[in-house]
matplotlib code that plots the C-alpha trace (Angstrom):
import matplotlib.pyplot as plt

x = [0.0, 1.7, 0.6, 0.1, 3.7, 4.8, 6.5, 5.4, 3.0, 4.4, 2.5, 1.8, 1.7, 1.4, 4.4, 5.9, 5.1, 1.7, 0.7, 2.8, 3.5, 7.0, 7.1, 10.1, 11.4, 8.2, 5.9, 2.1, 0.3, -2.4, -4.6, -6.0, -4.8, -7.5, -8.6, -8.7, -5.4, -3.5, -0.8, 0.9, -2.5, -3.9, -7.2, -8.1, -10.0, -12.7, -15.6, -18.0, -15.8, -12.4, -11.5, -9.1, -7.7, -6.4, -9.6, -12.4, -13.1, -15.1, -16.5, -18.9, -18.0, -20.4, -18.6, -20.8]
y = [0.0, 3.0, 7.0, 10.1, 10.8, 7.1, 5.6, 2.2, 2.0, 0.4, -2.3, -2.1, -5.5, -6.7, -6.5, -10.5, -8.8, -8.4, -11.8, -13.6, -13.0, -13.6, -15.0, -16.2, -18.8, -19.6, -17.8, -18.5, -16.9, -14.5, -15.3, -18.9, -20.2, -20.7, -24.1, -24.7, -22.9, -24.5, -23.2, -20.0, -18.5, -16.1, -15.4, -11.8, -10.5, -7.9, -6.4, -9.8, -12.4, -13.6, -13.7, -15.7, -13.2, -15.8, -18.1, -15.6, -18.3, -16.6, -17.6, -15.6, -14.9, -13.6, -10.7, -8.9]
z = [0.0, -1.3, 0.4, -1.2, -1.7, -3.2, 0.2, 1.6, 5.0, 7.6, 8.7, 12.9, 14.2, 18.2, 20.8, 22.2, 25.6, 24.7, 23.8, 26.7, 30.3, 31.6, 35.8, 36.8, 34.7, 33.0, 30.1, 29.6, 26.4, 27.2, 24.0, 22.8, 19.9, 16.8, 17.4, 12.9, 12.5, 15.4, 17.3, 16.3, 15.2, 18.3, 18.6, 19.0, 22.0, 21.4, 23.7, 23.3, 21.3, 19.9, 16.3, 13.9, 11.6, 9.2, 8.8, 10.3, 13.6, 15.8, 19.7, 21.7, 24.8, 27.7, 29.7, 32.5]

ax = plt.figure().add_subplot(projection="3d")
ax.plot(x, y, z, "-o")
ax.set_aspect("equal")
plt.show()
């Protein structure tokens, strides 16, 4: 995708520290994974659900 003056857009992707925590000697991921994808796939947490982003999975989820 090219901008009014001919130079690329950078592409903004997600930080490692915000998809895992770091405690000590271990690190946990904060998202799922997309259960059709598999592992290395994230799902992507909005207000009532969590998305795939590569195959459109979707799950409802019931926040109150």
């Amino acid at each position: 995708m090219a901008d009014k003056k001919g130079t690329k857009a950078k592409k903004e992707g997600k930080k490692l520290a915000q998809l895992y925590t770091i405690s000590g000697s271990s690190i946990t991921r904060k998202n799922k994974f997309c259960l059709k994808c598999g592992p290395g796939v994230f799902l992507a947490q909005h207000n009532d659900r969590v998305v795939c982003g590569k195959c459109g999975y979707m799950e409802k989820t019931s926040r109150k």
